[in-house]
C-alpha positions, 0 to 999 in steps of 0.5 A, spaced: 161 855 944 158 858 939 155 855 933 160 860 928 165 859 934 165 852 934 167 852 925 174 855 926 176 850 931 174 844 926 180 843 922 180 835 919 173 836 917 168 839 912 163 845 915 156 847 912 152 853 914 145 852 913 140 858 913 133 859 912 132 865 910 126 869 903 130 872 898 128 879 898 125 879 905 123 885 907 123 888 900 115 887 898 117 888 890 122 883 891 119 878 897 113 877 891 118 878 884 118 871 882 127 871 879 130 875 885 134 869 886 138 872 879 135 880 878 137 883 873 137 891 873 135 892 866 128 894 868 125 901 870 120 897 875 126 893 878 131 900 878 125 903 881 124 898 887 131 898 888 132 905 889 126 906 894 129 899 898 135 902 899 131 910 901 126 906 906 133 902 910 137 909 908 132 912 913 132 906 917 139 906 919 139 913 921 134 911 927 
């Protein structure tokens, strides 16, 4: 049975899903940006960064 399956059927229990993921993974200025974890859009560069993440994986999508 699948792991995420498996969760639904457990009932009397408590479910934890663990992951080991990189914030911003995949974006370099936010692989690197030291607050990703709470970003705030106050900032040209961080706006900027932002709008081109979303172009490159826009034209990803198209593919």
């Amino acid at each position: 049975m699948p792991p995420l399956k498996s969760l639904k059927t457990k009932k009397t229990q408590a479910n934890c899903i663990v992951l080991d993921t990189i914030k911003g993974q995949g974006v370099p200025f936010f692989e690197n940006y030291a607050g990703v974890h709470s970003v705030k859009f106050n900032s040209q560069e961080i706006i900027e960064a932002t709008e081109s993440a979303i172009r490159e994986l826009e034209e990803q999508v198209k593919d």
